[in-house]
C-alpha positions as CSV (number, residue, x, y, z in Angstrom):
1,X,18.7,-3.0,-50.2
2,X,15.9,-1.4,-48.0
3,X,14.1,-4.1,-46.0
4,X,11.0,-3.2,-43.7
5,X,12.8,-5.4,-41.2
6,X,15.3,-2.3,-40.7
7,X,12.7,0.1,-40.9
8,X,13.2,2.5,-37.9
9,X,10.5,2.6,-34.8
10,X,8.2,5.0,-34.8
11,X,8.5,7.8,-32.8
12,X,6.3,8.2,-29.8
13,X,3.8,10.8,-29.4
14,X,4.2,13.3,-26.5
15,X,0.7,13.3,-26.2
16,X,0.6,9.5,-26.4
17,X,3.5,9.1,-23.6
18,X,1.3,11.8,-20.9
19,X,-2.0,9.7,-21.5
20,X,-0.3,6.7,-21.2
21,X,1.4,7.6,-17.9
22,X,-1.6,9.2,-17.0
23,X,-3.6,6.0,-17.0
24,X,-0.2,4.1,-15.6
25,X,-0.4,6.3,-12.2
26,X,-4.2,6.5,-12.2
27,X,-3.9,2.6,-11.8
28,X,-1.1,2.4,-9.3
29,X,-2.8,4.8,-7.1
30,X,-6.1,2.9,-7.1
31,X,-4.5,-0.7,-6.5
32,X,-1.2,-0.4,-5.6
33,X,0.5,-2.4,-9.1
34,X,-1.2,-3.3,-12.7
35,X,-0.1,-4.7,-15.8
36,X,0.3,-3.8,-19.4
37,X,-2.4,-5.0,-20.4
38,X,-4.6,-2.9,-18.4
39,X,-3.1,0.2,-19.0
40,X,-3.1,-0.7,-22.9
41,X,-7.1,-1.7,-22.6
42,X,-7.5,2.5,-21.2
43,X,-5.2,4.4,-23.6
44,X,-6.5,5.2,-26.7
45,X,-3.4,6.3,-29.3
46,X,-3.9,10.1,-30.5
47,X,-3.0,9.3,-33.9
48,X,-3.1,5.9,-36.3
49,X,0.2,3.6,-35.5
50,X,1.4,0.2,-37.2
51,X,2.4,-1.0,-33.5
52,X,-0.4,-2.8,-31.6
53,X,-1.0,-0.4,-28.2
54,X,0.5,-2.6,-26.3
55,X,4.0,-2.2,-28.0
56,X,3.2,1.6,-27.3
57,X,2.6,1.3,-23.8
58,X,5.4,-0.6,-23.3
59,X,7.6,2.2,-25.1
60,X,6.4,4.9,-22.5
61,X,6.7,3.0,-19.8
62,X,10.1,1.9,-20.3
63,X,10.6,6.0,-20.7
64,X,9.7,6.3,-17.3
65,X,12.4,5.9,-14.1
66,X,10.4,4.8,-11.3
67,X,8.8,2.0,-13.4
68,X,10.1,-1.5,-11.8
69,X,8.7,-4.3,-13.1
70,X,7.4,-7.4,-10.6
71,X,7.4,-10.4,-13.1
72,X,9.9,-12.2,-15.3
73,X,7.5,-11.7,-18.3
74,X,7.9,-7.5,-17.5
75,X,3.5,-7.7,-17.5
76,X,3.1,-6.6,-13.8
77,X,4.8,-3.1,-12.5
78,X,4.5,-0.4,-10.2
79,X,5.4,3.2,-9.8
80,X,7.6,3.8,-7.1
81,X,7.2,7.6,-6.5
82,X,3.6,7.0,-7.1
83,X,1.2,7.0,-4.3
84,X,-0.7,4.1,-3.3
85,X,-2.2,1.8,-1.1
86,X,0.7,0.7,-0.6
87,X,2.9,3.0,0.0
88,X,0.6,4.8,2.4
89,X,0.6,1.3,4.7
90,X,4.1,0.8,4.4
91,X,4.2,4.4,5.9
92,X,1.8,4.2,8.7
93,X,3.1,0.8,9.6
94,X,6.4,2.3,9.7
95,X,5.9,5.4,11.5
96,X,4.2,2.8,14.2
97,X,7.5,0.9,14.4
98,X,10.2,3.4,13.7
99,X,13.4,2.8,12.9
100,X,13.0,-1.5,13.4
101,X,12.7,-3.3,10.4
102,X,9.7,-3.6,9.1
103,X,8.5,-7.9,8.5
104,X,7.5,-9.0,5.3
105,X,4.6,-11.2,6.4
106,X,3.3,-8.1,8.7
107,X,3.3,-6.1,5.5
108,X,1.9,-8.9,3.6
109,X,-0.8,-9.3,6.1
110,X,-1.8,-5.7,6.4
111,X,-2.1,-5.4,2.6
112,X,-4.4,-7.7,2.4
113,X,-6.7,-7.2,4.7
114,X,-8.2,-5.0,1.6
115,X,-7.9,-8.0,-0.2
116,X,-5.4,-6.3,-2.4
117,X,-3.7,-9.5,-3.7
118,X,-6.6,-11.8,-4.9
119,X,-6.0,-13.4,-7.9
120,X,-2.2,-11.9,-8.5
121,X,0.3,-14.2,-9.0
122,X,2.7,-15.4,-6.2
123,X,6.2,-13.9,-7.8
124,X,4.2,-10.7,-8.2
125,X,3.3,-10.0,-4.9
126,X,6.4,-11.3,-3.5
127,X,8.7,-9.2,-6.2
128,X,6.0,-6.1,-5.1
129,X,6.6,-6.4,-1.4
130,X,10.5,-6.6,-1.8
131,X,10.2,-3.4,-4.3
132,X,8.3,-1.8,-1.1
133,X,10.6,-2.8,1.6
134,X,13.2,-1.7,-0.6
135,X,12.0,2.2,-1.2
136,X,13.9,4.9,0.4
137,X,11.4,6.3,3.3
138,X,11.5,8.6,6.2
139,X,8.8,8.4,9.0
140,X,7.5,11.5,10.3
141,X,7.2,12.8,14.0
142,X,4.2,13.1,15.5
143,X,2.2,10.4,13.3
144,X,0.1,8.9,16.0
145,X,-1.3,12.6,16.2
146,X,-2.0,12.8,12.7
147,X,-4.4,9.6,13.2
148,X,-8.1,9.9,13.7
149,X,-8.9,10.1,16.8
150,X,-10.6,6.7,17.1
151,X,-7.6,4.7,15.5
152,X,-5.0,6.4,18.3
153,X,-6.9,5.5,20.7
154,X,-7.0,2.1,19.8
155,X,-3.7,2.1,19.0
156,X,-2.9,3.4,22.5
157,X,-5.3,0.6,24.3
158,X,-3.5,-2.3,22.4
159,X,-0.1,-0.9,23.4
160,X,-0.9,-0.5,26.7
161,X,-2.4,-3.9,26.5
162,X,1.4,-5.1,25.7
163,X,0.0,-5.7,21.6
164,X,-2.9,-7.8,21.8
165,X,-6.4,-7.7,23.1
166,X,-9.7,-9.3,22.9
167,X,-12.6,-7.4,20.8
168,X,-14.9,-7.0,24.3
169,X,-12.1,-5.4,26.3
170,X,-11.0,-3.2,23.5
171,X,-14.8,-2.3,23.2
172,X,-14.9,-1.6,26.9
173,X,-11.8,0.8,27.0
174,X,-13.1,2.4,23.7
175,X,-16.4,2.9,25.4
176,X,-15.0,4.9,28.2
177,X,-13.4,7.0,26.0
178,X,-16.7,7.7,23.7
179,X,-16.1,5.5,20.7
180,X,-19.0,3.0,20.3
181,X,-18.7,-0.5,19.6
182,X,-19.3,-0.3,15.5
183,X,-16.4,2.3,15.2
184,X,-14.2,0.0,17.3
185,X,-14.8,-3.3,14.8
186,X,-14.8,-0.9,11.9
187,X,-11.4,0.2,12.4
188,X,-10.3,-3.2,13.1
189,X,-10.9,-4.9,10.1
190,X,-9.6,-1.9,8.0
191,X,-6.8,-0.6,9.5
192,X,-3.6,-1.9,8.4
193,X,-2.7,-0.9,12.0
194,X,-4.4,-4.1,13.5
195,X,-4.2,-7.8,12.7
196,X,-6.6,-10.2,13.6
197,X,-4.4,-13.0,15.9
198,X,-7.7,-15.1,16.6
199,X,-10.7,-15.3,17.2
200,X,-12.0,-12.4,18.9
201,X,-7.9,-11.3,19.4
202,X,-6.5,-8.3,17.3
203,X,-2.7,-7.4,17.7
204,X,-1.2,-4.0,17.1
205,X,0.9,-4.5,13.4
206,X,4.2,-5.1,14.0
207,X,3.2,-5.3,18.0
208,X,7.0,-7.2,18.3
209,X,8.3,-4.2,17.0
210,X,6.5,-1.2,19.0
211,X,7.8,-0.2,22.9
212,X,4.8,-1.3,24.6
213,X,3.3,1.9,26.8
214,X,1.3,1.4,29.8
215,X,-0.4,5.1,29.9
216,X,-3.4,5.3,32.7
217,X,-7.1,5.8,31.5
218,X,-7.0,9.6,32.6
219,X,-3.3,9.9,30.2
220,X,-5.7,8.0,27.2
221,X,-8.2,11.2,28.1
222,X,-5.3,13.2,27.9
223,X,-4.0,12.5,24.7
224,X,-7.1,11.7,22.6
């Protein structure tokens, strides 16, 4: 006897599974992860459905490969080969350090400088920074010259400076090299390349993990 219990799933829209990816890696790219919920509060379903969005957006994403999910309850996910915030600090932090492993409480750290974990939940951000750490990556040559000029240099004073330096010193060697004092604190509480180690101390990410350089003022003029 037929029983809507046995009924079989509707089928899912193509259309439906593009937007919904769509909004899915619109998201990740923004803010690194998101949730279900978020991407079911964008999509709007191309035609009328018995199944709440939610249930549809959690059809299309389970269609896609690089989905990983970051929470027990499968609410929080992110995109592997989507590129994000994330990714692109994991890559420049990285490229810094080379081949050492990269530390978990560095990443952490130089994430959030952007504040991108307020108000996520602890097994998220841990699951999300394993999920990082995790991804198959290859760091290119030549990335310090790929930098603005402003954050290589800075880059190049702290390693010279064996990782760490105060703010007026690192203003001092930036002046000389005709970056004013605003670009210098800009750059330091944005980049994911520098870490504040206290007051008036910022450390080069990772600064355990880079071969300190000691190049001379005219070799900074050199390079910049």
């Amino acid at each position: 006897m037929w029983s809507p219990a046995l009924r079989r799933p509707e089928t899912l829209a193509p259309s439906d599974e593009r937007a919904i990816r769509s909004v899915a890696e619109r998201f990740v790219r923004t803010w690194s992860f998101t949730t279900v919920e978020m991407v079911a509060g964008r999509f709007r379903p191309t035609r009328t459905s018995t199944q709440t969005r939610t249930s549809i957006v959690r059809r299309a994403l389970a269609l896609m490969p690089e989905l990983r999910w970051l929470d027990p309850a499968c609410e929080w996910f992110s995109l592997l080969d989507c590129a994000s915030p994330g990714t692109a600090t994991l890559d420049k932090i990285g490229s810094l350090a080379g081949a050492q492993r990269i530390d978990r409480e560095e990443l952490f750290a130089a994430l959030d400088k952007r504040h991108t974990f307020r108000d996520v939940p602890h097994v998220v951000i841990q699951s999300y920074l394993s999920t990082l750490l995790a991804r198959p990556r290859t760091f290119a040559d030549g990335f310090l010259a790929r930098l603005p000029r402003e954050e290589r240099a800075l880059v190049e004073i702290l390693r010279a400076a064996g990782g760490a330096s105060d703010t007026e010193a690192l203003r001092q060697h930036a002046a000389a090299l005709s970056i004013d004092a605003a670009t210098v604190m800009r750059l330091l509480q944005t980049s994911p390349l520098f870490l504040r180690e206290g007051r008036g101390i910022y450390r080069l990410v990772g600064a355990s993990l880079v071969a300190p350089a000691q190049p001379s003022s005219r070799q900074w003029h050199a390079t910049l």
